[in-house]
N, C-alpha and C positions, 0 to 999 in steps of 0.2 A: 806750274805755280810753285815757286818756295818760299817761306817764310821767314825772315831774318827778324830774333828778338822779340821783341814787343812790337813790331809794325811791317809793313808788308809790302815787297817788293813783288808785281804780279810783270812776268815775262812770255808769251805765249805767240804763235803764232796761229793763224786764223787761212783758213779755208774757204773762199766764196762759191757756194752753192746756189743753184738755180731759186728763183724765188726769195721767200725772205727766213729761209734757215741757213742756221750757222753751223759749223762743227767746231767747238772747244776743246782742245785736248785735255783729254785727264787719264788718269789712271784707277784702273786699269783698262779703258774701254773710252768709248766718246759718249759725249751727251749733246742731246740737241737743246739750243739756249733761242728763248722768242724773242725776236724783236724788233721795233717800231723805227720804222720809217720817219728822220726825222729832218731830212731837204733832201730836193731835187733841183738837177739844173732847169735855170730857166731862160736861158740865155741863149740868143738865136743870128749870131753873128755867123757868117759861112766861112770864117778862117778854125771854126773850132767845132769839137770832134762833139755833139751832141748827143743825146743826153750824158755827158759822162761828170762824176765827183771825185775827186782824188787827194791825199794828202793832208788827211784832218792832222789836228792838233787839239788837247782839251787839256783843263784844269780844274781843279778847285779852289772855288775862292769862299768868301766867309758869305753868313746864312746861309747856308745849308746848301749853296749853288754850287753848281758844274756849268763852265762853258767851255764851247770851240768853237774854231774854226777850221774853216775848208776851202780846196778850190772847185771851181762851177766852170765846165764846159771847155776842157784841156786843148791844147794845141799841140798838132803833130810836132811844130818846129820851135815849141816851148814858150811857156804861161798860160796861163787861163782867163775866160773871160771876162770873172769876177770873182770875187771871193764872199761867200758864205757864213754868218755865226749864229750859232743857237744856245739859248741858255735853259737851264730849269733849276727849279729848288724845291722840287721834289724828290729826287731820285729817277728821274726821267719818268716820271708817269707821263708829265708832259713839258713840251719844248715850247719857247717862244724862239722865231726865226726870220731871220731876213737877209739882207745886200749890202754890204759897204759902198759907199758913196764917194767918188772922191777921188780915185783910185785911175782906174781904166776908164777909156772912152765909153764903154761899153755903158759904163754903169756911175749918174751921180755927175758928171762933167770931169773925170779926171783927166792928167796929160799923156797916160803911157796906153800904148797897146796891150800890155800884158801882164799878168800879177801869178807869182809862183813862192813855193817857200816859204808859206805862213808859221805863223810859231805866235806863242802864245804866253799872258805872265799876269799875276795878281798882284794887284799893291794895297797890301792891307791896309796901311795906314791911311791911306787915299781911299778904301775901299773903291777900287776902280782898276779892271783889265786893262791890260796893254796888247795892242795887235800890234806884229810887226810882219811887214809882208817886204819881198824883193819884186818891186816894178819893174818892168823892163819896154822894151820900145819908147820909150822916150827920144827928147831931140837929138840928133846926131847919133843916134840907138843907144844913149846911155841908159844904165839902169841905175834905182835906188833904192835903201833902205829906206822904209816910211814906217812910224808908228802914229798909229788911231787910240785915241783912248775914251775908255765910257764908265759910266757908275755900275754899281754894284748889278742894277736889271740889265742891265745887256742890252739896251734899246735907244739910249740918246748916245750917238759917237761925237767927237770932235776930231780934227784935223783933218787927215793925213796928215803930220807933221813928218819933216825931213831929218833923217840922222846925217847921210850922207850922200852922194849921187857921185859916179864914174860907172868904174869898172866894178862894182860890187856884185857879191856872189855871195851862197848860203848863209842868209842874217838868225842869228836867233835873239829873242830875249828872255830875261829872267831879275828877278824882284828882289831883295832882300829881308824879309818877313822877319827874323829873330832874331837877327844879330843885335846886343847893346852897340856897340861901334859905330855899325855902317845902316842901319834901320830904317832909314831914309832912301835906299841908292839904289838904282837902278842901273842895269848894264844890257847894252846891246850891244854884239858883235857881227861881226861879217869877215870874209877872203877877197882881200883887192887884189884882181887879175893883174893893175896897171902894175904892180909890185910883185912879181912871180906867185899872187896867192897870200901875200901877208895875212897875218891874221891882224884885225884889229878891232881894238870895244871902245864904247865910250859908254858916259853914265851919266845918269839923270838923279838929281834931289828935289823934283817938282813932280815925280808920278810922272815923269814920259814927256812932257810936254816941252823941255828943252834939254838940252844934252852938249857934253864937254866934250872936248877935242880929241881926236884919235888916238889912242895910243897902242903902241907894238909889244911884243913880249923882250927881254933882254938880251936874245939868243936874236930876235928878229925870224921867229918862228912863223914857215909856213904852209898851207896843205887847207884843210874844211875843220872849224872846231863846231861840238853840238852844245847843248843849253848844259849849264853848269850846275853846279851845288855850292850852299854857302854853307858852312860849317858853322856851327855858333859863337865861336869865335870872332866873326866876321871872314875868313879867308875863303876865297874863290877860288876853286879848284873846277879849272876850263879845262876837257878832255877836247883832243882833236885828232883827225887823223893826218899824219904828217904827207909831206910830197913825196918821201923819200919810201911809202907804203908801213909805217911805223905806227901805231898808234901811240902817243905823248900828253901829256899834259902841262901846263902853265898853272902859276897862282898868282892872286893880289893879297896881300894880306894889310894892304891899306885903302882900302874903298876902291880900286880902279885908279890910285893915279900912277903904281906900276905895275911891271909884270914879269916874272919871274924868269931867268931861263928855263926850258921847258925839260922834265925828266920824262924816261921810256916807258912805260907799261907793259907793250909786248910787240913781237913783229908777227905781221899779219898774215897768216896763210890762209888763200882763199879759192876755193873752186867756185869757175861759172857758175851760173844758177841758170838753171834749164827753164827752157817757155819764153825767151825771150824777154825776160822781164826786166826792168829798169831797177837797178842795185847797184852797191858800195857795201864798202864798210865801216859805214859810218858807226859809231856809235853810240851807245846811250847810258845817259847816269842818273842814276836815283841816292837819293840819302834816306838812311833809317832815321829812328828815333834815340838810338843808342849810339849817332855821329858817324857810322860805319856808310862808306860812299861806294855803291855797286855799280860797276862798269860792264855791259856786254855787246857783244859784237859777233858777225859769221865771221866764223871759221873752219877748215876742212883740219885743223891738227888731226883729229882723235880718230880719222879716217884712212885706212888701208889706202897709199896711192893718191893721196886727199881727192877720195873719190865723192864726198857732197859734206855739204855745211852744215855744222852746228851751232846751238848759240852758247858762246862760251861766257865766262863772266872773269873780273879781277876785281880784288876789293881793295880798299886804305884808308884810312884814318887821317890822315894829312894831306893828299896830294903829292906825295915824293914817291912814299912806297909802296908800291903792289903788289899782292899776293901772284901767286903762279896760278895762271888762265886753266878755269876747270869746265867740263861740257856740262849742260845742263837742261839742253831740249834738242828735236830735230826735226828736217827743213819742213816745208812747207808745198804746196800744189796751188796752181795758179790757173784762170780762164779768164776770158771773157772781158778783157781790160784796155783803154785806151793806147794808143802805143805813141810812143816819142821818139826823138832821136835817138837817144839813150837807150832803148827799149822801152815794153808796154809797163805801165805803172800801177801800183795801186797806193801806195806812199812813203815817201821819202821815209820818213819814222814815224811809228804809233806811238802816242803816250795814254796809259793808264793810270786812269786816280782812283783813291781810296776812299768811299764818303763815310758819312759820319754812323752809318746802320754797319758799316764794317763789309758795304760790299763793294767790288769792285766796275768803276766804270771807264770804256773804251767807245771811243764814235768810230768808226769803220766805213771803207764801201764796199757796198756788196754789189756784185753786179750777178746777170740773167743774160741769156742769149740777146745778143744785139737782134733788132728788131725795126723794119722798115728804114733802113739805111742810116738807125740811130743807135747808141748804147745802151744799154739797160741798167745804169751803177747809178747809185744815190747810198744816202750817207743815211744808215743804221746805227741805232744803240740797243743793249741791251734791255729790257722793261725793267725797271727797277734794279737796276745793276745784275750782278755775277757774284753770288754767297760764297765767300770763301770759309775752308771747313779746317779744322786741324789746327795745332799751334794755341797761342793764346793771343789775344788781339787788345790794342787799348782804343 
């Protein structure tokens, strides 16, 4: 964990141990952290790998909630059966949880076979989540990006509504809470295949529920981007990882209706990750309170021979310029997990939020020895968050 200024950038990576203990790294030594079981697959279709949960995503949104989502009951040959959301506004003492409707056959009457790729967004002004999931198996095996949206309890959804449908791949979304300018706007992105991978977003001024026409970066940038940062200014500042094995970024600095050519951050050096596990180098951004935008990702630089990964981190103030890539933690041990084509999973990206007691919260899967021809992973939170200590906090 490190602390940037007045607010709190938590980066860590996580351990799955048998039962429902965790290991947190800290220093100088580990501690064990409790914590509460809060979904299980419940999904009983025989193309999919039971009981297994993979690939949360969480937020915070206003009174005092945290919500996520997840995928329920993964597929060797890619998607899940359903997708999973739990909220609370307590501090996790306790979850409300359920099933998206809508979606997969599986679940709700939707049209596709398979839902992967969730991600997740708050829209203050609307006080109302945004889910954004990639469907896939559809007609003629198209997939799409779909957003669901609900109020502030986490418990009446509307839609599935459509951003887009082909060849879409890794959709994220994200909100924009503070900006004077753009306060209103919404932006979902996705990588169209049919177009070597383009990146492209569109953006919504109703909270999610309809959304404007695609648009590309200037450069015609392409590769997988992750959920962005708005800077108070209003300017978006979109991290991705490029084709060319680059990590890069784009910006809008007028609402989403363009997009900048894209500048470099760093070139990516990567070793395998042992155990089989399903990885990239994708990356992840957070913004402070003091406007500073922290970027991290694995990498093998700081390693003799790049003989195993680190997570390194770059920072900037604008979206153009980035500091030079420093190490800041190391790897990770892996069991007990679904496996995909890609390899076995535990998820794509974790995000951690900050609530309002000044601790930190993460949903996770843990899993346990598979057991009677089933998995043992379901989606864990911390009890009351993860006290962070040191620094000064607002």
């Amino acid at each position: 964990m490190r602390r940037f200024g007045r607010s709190v950038l938590v980066i860590a990576l996580f351990v799955p141990v048998a039962g429902t203990g965790l290991i947190w790294p800290q220093t100088p030594g580990y501690a064990d952290v409790a914590l509460a079981r809060v979904s299980s697959d419940p999904f009983v279709n025989t193309d999919g790998q039971h009981r297994s949960m993979v690939g949360p995503d969480i937020a915070l949104g206003g009174n005092l909630s945290i919500f996520t989502v997840f995928q329920a009951g993964r597929s060797v040959n890619g998607g899940s059966a359903g997708v999973g959301f739990a909220g609370t506004h307590d501090k996790g003492a306790h979850w409300s949880t359920g099933f998206l409707d809508g979606i997969t056959v599986h679940k709700g009457g939707g049209g596709y076979t398979g839902v992967s790729d969730v991600a997740l967004a708050f829209r203050i002004n609307y006080n109302r989540w945004l889910f954004a999931a990639l469907a896939t198996g559809g007609p003629g095996g198209s997939s799409a990006l779909l957003i669901s949206v609900t109020w502030s309890d986490g418990l009446n959804w509307r839609g599935p509504y459509t951003v887009a449908t082909g060849q879409v791949a890794n959709p994220w979304v994200h909100c924009d809470n503070w900006s004077p300018s753009f306060s209103q706007r919404c932006y979902a992105g996705y990588s169209l295949g049919s177009a070597g991978n383009a990146l492209r977003v569109h953006t919504s001024i109703d909270g999610g529920v309809t959304w404007g026409p695609a648009r590309a970066t200037a450069d015609g940038a392409t590769g997988v981007a992750t959920r962005p940062v708005i800077l108070r200014s209003g300017t978006v500042i979109l991290p991705y990882l490029a084709s060319n094995g680059q990590l890069r970024a784009t910006r809008s600095v007028d609402g989403g209706a363009t997009w900048t050519s894209s500048t470099p951050v760093a070139t990516v050096q990567r070793h395998t990750v042992a155990g089989g596990l399903r990885t990239s180098t994708l990356p992840s951004l957070q913004l402070d309170n003091n406007g500073t935008a922290f970027l991290a990702w694995s990498d093998c630089r700081f390693r003799a021979g790049c003989a195993a990964n680190d997570i390194v981190l770059s920072t900037t103030r604008d979206g153009t310029t980035w500091s030079t890539p420093a190490r800041i933690a190391g790897p990770m041990s892996l069991s007990w997990l679904p496996q995909t084509t890609a390899g076995r999973m535990f998820a794509d990206a974790l995000t951690t939020v900050v609530t309002y007691n000044g601790n930190a919260m993460v949903l996770l899967p843990v899993a346990s020895a598979p057991s009677g021809g089933q998995y043992n992973q379901a989606m864990y939170a911390p009890i009351g968050g993860i006290p962070l200590t040191g620094g000064t906090q607002r």
